[in-house]
C-alpha positions as CSV (number, residue, x, y, z in Angstrom):
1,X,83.1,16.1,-1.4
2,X,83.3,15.9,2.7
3,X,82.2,12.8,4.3
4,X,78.8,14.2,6.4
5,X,78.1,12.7,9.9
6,X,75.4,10.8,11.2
7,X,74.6,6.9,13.1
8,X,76.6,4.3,13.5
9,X,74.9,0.7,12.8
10,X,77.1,-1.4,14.9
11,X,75.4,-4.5,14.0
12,X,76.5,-4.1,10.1
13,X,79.4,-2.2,11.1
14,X,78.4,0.9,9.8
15,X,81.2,3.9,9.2
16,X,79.9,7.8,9.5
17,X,81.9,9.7,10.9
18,X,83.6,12.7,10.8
19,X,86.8,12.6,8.0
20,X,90.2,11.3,10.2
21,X,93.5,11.9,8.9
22,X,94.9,9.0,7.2
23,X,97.3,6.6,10.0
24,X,99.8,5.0,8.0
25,X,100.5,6.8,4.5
26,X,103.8,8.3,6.3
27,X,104.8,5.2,7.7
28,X,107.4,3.3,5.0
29,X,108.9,5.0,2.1
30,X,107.3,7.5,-0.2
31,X,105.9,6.8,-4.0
32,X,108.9,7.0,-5.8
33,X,110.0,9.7,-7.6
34,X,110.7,10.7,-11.4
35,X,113.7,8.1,-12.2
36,X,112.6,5.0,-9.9
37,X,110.5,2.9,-10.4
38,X,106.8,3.1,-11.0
39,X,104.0,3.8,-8.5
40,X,101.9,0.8,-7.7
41,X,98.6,0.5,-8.8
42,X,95.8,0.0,-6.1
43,X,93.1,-2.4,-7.6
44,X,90.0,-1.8,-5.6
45,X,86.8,-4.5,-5.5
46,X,84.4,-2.0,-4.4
47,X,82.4,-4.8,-2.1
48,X,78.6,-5.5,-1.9
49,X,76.5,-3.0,-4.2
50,X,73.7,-2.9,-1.8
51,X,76.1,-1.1,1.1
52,X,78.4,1.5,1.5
53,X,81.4,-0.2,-0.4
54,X,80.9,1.5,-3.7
55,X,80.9,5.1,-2.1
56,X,83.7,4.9,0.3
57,X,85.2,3.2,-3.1
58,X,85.3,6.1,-4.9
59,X,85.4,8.9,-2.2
60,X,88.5,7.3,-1.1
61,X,90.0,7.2,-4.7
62,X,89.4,10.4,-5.3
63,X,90.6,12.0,-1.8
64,X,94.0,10.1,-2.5
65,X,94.0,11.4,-5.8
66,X,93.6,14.9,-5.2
67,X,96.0,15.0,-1.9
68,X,98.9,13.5,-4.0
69,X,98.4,16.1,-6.3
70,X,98.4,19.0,-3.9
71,X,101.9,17.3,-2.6
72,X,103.2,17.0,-6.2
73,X,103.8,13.8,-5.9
74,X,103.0,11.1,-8.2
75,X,99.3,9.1,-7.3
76,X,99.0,5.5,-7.6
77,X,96.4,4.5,-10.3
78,X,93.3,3.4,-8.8
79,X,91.1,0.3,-10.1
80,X,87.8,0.3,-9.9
81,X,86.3,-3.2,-9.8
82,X,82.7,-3.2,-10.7
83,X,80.0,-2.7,-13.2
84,X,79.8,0.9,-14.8
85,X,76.1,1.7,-13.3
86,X,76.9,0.9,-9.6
87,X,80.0,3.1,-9.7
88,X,77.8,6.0,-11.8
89,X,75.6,5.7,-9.0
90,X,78.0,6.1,-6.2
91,X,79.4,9.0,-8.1
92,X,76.4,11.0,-7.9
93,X,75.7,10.0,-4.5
94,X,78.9,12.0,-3.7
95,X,78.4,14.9,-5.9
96,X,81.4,13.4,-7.9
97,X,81.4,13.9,-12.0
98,X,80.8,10.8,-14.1
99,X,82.6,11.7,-16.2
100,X,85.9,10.9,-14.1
101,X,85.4,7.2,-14.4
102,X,87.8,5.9,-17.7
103,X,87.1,2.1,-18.8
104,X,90.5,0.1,-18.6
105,X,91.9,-1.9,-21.4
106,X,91.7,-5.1,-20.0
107,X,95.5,-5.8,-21.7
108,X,96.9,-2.5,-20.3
109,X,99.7,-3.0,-18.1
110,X,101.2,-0.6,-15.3
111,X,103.1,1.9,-17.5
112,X,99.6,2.4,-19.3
113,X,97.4,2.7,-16.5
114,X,99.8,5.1,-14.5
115,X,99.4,7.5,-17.9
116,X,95.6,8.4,-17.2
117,X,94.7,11.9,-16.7
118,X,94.9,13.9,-13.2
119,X,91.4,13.4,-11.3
120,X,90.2,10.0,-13.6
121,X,89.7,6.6,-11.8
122,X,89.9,3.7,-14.1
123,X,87.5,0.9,-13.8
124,X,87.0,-2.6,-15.2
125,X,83.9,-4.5,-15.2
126,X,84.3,-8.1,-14.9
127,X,80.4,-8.5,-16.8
128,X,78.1,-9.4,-14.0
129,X,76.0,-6.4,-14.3
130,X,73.1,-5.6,-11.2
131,X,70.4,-3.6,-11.6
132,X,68.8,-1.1,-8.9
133,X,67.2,-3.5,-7.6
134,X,70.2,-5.5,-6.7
135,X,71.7,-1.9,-5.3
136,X,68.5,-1.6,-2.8
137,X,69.8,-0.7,0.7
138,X,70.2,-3.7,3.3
139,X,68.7,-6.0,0.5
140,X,71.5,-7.8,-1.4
141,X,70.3,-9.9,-4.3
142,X,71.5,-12.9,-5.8
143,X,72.7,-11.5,-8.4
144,X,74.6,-8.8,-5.9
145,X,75.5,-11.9,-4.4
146,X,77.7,-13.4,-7.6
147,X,78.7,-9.5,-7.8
148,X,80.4,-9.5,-5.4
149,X,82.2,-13.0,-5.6
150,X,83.2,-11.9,-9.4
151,X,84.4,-8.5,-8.2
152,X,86.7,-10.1,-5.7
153,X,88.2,-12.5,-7.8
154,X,88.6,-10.0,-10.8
155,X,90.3,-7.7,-8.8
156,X,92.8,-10.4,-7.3
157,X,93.7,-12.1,-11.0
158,X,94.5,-8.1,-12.4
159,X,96.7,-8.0,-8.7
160,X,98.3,-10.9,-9.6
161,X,98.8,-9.7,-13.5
162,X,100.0,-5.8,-12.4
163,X,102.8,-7.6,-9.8
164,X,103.5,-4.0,-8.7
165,X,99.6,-3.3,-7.2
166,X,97.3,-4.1,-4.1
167,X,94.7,-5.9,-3.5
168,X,92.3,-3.8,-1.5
169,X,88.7,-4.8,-0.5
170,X,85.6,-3.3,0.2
171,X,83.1,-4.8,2.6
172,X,81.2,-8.0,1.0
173,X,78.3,-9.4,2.9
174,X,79.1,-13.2,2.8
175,X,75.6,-14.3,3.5
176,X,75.1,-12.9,-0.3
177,X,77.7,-14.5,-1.8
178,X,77.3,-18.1,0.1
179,X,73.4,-18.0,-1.4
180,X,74.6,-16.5,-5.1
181,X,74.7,-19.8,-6.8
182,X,78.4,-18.9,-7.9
183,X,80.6,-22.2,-8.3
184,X,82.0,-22.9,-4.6
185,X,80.3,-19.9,-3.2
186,X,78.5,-21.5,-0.4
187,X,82.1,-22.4,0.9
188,X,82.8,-18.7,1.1
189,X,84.1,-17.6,5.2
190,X,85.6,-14.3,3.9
191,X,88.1,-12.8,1.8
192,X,91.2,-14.3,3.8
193,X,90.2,-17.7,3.2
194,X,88.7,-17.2,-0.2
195,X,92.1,-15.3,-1.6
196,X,94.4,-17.8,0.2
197,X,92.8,-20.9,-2.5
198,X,92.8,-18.2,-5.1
199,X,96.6,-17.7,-4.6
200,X,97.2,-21.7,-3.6
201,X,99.1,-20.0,-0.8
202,X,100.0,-22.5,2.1
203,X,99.0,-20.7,5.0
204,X,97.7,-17.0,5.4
205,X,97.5,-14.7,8.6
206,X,94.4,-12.2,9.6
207,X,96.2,-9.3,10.8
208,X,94.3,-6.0,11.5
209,X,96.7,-2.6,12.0
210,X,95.7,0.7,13.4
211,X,97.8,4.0,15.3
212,X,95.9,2.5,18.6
213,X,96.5,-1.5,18.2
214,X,98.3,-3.8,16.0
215,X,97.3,-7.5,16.1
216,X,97.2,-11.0,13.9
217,X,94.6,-13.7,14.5
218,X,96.3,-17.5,14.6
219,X,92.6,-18.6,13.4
220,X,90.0,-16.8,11.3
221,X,86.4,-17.5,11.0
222,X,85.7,-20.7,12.8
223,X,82.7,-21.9,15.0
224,X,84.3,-21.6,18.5
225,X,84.3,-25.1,19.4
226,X,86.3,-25.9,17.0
227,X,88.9,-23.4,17.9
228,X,91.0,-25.4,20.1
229,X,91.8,-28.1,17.6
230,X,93.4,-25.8,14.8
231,X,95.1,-24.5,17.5
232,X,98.4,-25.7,16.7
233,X,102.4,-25.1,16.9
234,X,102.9,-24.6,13.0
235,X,100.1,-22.1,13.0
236,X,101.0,-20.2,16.1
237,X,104.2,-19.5,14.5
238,X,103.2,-17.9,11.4
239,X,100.6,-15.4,13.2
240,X,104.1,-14.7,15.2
241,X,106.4,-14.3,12.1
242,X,103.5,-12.0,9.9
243,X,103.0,-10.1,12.8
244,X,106.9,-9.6,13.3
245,X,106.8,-8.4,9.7
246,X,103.8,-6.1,9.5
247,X,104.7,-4.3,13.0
248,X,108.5,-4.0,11.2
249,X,107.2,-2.8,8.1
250,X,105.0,0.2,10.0
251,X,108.9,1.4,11.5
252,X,108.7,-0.5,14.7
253,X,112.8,-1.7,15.2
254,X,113.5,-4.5,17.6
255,X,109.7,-4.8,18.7
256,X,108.5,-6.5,21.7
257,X,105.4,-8.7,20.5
258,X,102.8,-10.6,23.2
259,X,101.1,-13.9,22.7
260,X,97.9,-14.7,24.2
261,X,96.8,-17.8,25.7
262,X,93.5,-19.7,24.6
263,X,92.6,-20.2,28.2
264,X,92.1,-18.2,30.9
265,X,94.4,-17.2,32.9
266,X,96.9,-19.0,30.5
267,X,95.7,-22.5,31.5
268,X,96.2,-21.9,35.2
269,X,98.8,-24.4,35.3
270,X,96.6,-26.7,33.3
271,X,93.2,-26.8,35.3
272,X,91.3,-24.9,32.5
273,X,93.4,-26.6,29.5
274,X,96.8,-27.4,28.2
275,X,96.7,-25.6,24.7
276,X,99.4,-23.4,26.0
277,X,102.1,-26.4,26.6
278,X,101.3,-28.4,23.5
279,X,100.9,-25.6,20.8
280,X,101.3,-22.1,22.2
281,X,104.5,-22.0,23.9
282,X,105.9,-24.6,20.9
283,X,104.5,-22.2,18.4
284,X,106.7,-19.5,20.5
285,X,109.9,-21.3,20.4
286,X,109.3,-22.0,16.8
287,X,109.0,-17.9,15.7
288,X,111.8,-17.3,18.1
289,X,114.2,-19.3,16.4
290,X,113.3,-18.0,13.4
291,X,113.7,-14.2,14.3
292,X,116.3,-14.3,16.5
293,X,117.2,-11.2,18.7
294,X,115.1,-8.9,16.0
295,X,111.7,-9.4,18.0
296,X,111.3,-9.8,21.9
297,X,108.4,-12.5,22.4
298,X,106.6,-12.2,25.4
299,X,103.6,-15.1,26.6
300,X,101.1,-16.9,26.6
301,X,99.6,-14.3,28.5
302,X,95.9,-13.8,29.1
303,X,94.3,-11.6,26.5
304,X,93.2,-8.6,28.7
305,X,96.6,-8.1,29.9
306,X,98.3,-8.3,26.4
307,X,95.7,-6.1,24.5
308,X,95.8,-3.3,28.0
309,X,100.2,-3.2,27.9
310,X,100.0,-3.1,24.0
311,X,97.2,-0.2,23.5
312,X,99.5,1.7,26.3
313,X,102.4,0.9,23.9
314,X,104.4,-1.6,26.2
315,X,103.7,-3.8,23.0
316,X,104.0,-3.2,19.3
317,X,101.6,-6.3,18.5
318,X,99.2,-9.2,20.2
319,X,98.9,-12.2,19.0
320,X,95.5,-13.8,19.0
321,X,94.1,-17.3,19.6
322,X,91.2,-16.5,17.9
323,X,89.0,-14.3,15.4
324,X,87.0,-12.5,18.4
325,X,89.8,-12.1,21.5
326,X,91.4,-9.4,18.5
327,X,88.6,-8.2,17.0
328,X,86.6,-7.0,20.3
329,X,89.9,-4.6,21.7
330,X,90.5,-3.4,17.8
331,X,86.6,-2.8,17.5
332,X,87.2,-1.0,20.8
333,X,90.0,1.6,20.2
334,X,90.5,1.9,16.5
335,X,86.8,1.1,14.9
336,X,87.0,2.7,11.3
337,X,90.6,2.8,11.3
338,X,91.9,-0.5,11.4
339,X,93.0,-1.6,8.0
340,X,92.3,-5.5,7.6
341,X,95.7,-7.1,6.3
342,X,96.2,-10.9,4.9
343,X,99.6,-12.3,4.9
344,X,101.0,-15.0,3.6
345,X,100.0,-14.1,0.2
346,X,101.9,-13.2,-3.5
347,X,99.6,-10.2,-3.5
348,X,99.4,-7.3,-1.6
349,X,95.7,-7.4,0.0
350,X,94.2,-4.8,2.7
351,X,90.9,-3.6,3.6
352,X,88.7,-1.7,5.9
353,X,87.7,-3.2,8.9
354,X,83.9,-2.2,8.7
355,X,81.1,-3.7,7.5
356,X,78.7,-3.5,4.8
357,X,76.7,-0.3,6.3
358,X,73.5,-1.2,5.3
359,X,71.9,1.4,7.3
360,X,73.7,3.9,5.6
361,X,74.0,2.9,2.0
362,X,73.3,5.6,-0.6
363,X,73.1,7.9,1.1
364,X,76.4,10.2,0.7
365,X,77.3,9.8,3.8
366,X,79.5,6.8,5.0
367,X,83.2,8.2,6.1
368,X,85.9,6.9,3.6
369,X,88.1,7.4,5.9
370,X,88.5,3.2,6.8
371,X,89.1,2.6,2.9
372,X,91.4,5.6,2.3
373,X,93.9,4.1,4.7
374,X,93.6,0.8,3.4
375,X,94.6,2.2,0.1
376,X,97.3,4.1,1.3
377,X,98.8,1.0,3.8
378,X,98.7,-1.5,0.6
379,X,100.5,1.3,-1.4
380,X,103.2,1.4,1.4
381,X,103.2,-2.3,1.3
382,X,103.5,-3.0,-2.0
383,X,106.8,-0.6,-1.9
384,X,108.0,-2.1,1.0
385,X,108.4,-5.4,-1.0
386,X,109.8,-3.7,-3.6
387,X,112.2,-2.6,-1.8
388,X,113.3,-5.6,-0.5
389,X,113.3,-7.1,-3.4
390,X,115.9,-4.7,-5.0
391,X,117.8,-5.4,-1.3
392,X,118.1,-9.0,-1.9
393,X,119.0,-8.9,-5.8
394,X,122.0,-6.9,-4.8
């Protein structure tokens, strides 16, 4: 089952490309071994049925599965999240046996689910079913619409449940859901803000991690004029401090982090705004406290110069003002293989950094590549606080 190669749709962020190695299964500490504690389970929402979510789903399941097993080492059990006929479909799509997809028991815990045979995928169906129709290239339904929504939030109560799992997310298109009808789904901006009232968290961060770049967003999906005013001290330190952790967590010790500015050329002394004074270099001071020696902070800067020193490794993160000044250098120099990461949350949650693929859809040929290492950063993850968990109880 090899990925094949063809177009990229830049426009729906598109993936085909050529199979990369994985970037960050080697980065924190193995599964553990017989005698420690279990593996975590990686519960997957599979994204919108009429793109390339469902495929790179599976492949990526599968490809883990199979390279875990050549290492002899025990694989995480994968989760499925979505109705039986989309993920038969994807299966023969990819040339994959049906067969390898086992219903879960909607009461079974981790022990149970980490008990399935070698090469099965479990799967659970929330109950919205879609039809072909719904699964039609480019043309998401209503009803893929509310699919999508259900899948989402399935997959984040059965996170929640497990405790030892991920969250990982497939590409949604949140046109779809805003039009499904669903309760509250016209409010939907995207999985960060969605999950963050799902998990009546206080605050969460947009952070997007990759060999290449490593970067957090201080806001997410806003209209840009209304950037400015949620730029604030409280908020500029959290993007700091989840940054500080993630960049940590991927082996980075005492690592030197830059802060953008909002304006250009960091406000030049105020004539083009004085964001930087009133939140920025608060929100700076604020982190800095809080970390201590740990982390060198370095900024406001402007965003060109942060995003050049870090990709030449001067930096181990950038901070960002806002959800396009990270996303353009990441889209840049680590397309496909940024893996999307919220913090803040009780859950583990990661996902690809692609789109829906609607160019590309069913056709057998969208690289998994993106989704494999979001599965295998949220298994690292999840271990990671486990970890420190068991550092802090003794």
């Amino acid at each position: 089952m090899t990925p094949k190669t063809t177009s990229t749709n830049e426009s729906q962020g598109s993936v085909a490309r050529k199979k990369r190695p994985a970037q960050h299964e080697s980065k924190l500490a193995k599964t553990p071994q017989r005698g420690e504690s279990l593996p975590a389970a990686l519960v997957i929402s599979v994204g919108c049925p009429a793109g390339i979510g469902p495929e790179v789903a599976v492949a990526a399941a599968c490809q883990r599965s199979r390279s875990k097993r050549r290492k002899s080492e025990n694989a995480e059990p994968c989760v499925l999240i979505a109705d039986l006929d989309t993920l038969k479909q994807a299966c023969r799509s990819l040339g994959v046996r049906e067969s390898c997809l086992c219903p879960m028991d909607p009461a079974a815990d981790l022990t149970a689910l980490c008990a399935r045979k070698p090469g099965r995928l479990w799967f659970h169906d929330p109950g919205v079913k879609v039809g072909a129709r719904d699964r039609k290239p480019g043309a998401p339904s209503k009803r893929s619409g509310q699919a999508q929504l259900a899948w989402v939030e399935a997959g984040y109560a059965l996170t929640k449940r497990l405790g030892h799992a991920a969250l990982v997310t497939g590409p949604v298109s949140k046109a779809a859901i805003a039009a499904s009808g669903s309760p509250g789904a016209e409010q939907f901006l995207g999985h960060t803000e969605w999950l963050q009232a799902m998990d009546h968290a206080q605050s969460s961060v947009m952070c997007f991690a990759a060999q290449a770049l490593t970067t957090s967003l201080v806001t997410t999906h806003l209209p840009l004029h209304d950037v400015s005013s949620r730029i604030r001290e409280e908020a500029v330190a959290e993007a700091i401090l989840a940054l500080a952790e993630l960049v940590q967590a991927l082996g980075k010790v005492s690592p030197r982090i830059a802060v953008c500015s909002l304006n250009p050329h960091a406000g030049e002394s105020e004539l083009l705004g004085d964001e930087e004074r009133l939140a920025i270099v608060p929100g700076i001071l604020r982190a800095r406290k809080q970390l201590g020696r740990r982390v060198e902070l370095i900024g406001p800067m402007g965003a060109e110069t942060a995003y050049r020193k870090a990709f030449k490794g001067e930096y181990a993160g950038v901070v960002a003002m806002y959800h396009d000044q990270a996303t353009i250098p990441m889209k840049l120099v680590a397309f496909g293989d940024a893996v999307n990461v919220t913090a803040g949350l009780s859950i583990v949650r990661t996902s690809v950094d692609h789109g829906t693929g609607y160019d590309i859809a069913w056709r057998g040929v969208a690289d998994p590549g993106g989704m494999r290492a979001a599965l295998d950063l949220g298994a690292a993850l999840v271990e990671r606080r486990r970890l420190s968990r068991g550092r802090v109880r003794s």
